[in-house]
N, C-alpha and C positions, 0 to 999 in steps of 0.2 A: 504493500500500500504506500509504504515509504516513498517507494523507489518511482511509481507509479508520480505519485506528487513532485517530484521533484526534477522529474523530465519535462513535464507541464512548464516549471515554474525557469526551468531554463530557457524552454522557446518562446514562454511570455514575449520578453522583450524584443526578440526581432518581430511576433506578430504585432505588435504595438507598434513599433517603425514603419512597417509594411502599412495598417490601418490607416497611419496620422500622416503619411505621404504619398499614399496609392490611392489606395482603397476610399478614405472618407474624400479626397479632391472629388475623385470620381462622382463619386452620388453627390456632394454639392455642388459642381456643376452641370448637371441631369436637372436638378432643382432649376438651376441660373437659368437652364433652359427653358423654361417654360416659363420663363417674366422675362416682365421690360430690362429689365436689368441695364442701368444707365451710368457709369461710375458719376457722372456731376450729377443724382437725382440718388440717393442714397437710399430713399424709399420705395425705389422702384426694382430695389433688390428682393424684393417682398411684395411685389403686384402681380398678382398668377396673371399671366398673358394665354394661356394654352399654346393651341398649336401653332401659333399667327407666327415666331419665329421660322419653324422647320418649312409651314406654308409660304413665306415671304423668298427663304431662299431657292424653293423648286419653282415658284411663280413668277415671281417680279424682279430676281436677281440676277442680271445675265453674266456680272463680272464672279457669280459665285460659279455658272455654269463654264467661265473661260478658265479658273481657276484648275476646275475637275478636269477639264479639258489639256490642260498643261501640266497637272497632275499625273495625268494615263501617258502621255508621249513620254512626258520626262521618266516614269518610271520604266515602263518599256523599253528606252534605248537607252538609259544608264545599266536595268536588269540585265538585257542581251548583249551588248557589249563589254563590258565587265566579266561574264561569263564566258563569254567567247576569248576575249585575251588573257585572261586566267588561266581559261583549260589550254591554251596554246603554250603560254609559261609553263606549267605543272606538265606538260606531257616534254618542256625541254629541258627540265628539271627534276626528272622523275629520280626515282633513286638508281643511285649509281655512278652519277655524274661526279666529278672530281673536284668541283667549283659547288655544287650543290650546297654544304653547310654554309659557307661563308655569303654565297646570293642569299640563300634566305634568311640571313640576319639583316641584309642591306634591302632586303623588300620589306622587312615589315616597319621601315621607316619613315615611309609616307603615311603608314596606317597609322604609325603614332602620333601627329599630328592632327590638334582640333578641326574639325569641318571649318568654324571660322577664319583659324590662321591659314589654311587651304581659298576661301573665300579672297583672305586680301592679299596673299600671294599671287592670286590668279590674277586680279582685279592691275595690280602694280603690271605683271606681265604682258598685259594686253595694253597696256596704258600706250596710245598712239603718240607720245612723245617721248616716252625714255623707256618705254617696257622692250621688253626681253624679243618677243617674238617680234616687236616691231624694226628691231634692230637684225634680226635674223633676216626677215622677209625682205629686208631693205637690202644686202648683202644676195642671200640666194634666191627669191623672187619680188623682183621688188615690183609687180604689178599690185602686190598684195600688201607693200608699206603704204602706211600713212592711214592706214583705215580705220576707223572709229569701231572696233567690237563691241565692244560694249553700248555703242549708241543704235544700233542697229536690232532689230527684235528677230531675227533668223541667228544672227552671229551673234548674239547675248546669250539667248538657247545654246546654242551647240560651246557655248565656252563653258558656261554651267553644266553641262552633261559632261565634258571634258575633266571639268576638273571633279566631279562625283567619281567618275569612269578610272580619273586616274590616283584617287586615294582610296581607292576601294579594290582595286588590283590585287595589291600587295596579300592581304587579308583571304581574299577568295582565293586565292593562289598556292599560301598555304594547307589551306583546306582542302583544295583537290589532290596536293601533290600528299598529302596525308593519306586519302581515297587511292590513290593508283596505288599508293605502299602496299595495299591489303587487297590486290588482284594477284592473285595465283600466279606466279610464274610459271610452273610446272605445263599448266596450259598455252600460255603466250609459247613457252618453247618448243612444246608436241606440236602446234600449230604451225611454227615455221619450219619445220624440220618435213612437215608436212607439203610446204611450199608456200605456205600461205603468205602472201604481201603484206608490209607495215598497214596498209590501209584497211588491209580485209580483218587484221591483228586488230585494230582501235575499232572497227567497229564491229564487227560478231563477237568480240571477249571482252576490249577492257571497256568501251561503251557499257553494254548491257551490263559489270560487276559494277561501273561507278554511277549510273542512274540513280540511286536513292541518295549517293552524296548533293550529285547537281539539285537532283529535286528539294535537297534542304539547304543550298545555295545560294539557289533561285527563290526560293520564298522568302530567306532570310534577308537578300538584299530584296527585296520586293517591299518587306515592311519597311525596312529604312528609306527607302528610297520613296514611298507615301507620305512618309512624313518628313520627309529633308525639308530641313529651315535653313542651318547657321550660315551653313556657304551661300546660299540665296543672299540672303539679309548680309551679307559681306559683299559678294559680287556682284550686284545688280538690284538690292533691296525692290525686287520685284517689276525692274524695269525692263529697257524702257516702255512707259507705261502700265502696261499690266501683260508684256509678251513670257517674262517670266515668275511672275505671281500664282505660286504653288496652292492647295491650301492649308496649309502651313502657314504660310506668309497671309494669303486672306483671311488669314482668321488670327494671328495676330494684327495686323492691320486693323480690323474692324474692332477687334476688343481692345488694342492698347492706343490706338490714333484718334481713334471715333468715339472710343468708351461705352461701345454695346456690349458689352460682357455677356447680356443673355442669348443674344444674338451669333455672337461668338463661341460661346457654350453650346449652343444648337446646332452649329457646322462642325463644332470640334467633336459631337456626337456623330455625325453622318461619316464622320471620316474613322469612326471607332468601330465601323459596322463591317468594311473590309479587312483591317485589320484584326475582328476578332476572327475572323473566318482564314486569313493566312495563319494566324497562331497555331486554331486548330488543325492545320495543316501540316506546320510544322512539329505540335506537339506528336501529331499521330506518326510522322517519320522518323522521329528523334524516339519514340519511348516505343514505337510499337514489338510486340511480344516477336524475337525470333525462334 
């Protein structure tokens, strides 16, 4: 009975952390959602509004519907690109390689840097009067110096997927090259002994052993990449205009700029609804019973 009690009494305190920074924000802002919730109107943190939030934003919001919209692309071509140059990495770095320990100390150094210091790293590099790349393209194409990237709403996009694409390499990289560790050799070399080509080797053996890794790859940067803010709000704080205004960034925009809090609370619900459906995705690859 002791011992019973006294396990309780140890996990208390991380459930208590968990509760008072997860769990209870959660339900009160569910709450916020459903009122005016104004931060200059103090009272109106407490005005049940019903569903006039969630209906405002599928109705009468188009810059909520650009957001989703730049949501899905941006996650799509940071998800597939990322994965594709990882597994291209991880399969030239598989084990065996003789440079292998010492590269992948030096990959997971991009991953160690914050999203935001990634953000104004990027932001200084494109910068059309002393950035990096502008000094490059000026040198070896210089049709392509002097260009405004970041003023431009196609080339704002693709420098924010650049720079997600390229701090998030490192990380998925390792993961795969962990994944090929644990495909059988014994088959990859009855296989070629057999005749089989490197091509026909990656995809009838070690494709089909590292499937369940990709698929918890892919979901994993899928969630991040829903909800990427810090490099946005560094790089392009949503510009220009609204070409790269995630939402993430629309919803703090609307709750920290405008001070709709409930309003903001009720989009930051809508965007918890694919995300809880990737989790379950990912919890069921990560735990499921072998």
């Amino acid at each position: 009975m002791r011992d019973n009690t006294l396990k309780y009494l140890l996990v208390l305190p991380a459930v208590l952390v968990v509760f008072a920074t997860a769990i209870w924000p959660l339900i009160e802002s569910l709450r916020l959602s459903f009122t005016v919730g104004r931060l200059n109107q103090p009272d109106s943190l407490n005005q049940y509004l019903g569903w006039e939030n969630y209906t405002w934003a599928f109705l009468y919001a188009p810059a909520f519907w650009n957001s989703v919209r730049v949501t899905v692309i941006y996650t799509v071509l940071t998800v597939g690109l990322t994965t594709l140059f990882a597994l291209g990495l991880a399969l030239l770095l598989a084990p065996g390689g003789r440079l292998r320990s010492g590269v992948q100390t030096l990959l997971i150094l991009p991953f160690a840097m914050s999203p935001a210091l990634i953000g104004v790293s990027f932001r200084f590099m494109f910068n059309p009067e002393f950035g990096l790349f502008d000094a490059f393209f000026g040198v070896m194409i210089p049709p392509l110096a002097d260009v405004s990237w970041l003023a431009d709403p196609v080339l704002a996009f693709a420098v924010c997927v650049m720079a997600d694409v390229w701090g998030w390499i490192p990380f998925l990289t390792l993961v795969l090259i962990g994944g090929l560790a644990s495909v059988p050799q014994d088959t990859i070399e009855a296989a070629q002994v057999d005749g089989a080509s490197g091509w026909h080797v990656f995809r009838d053996i070690t494709l089909p052993q590292l499937a369940p890794v990709l698929a918890v790859v892919v979901i994993l940067k899928s969630i991040f990449s829903l909800k990427t803010f810090d490099h946005i709000f560094m790089l392009t704080n949503g510009g220009p205009g609204t070409a790269t205004q995630t939402l993430s960034h629309y919803i703090y925009f609307n709750g920290m700029k405008y001070g709709q809090i409930g309003y903001a609370a009720s989009v930051a619900w809508l965007m918890v609804i694919p995300m809880i459906f990737l989790t379950y995705c990912y919890a069921k690859f990560v735990f499921q019973k072998k």
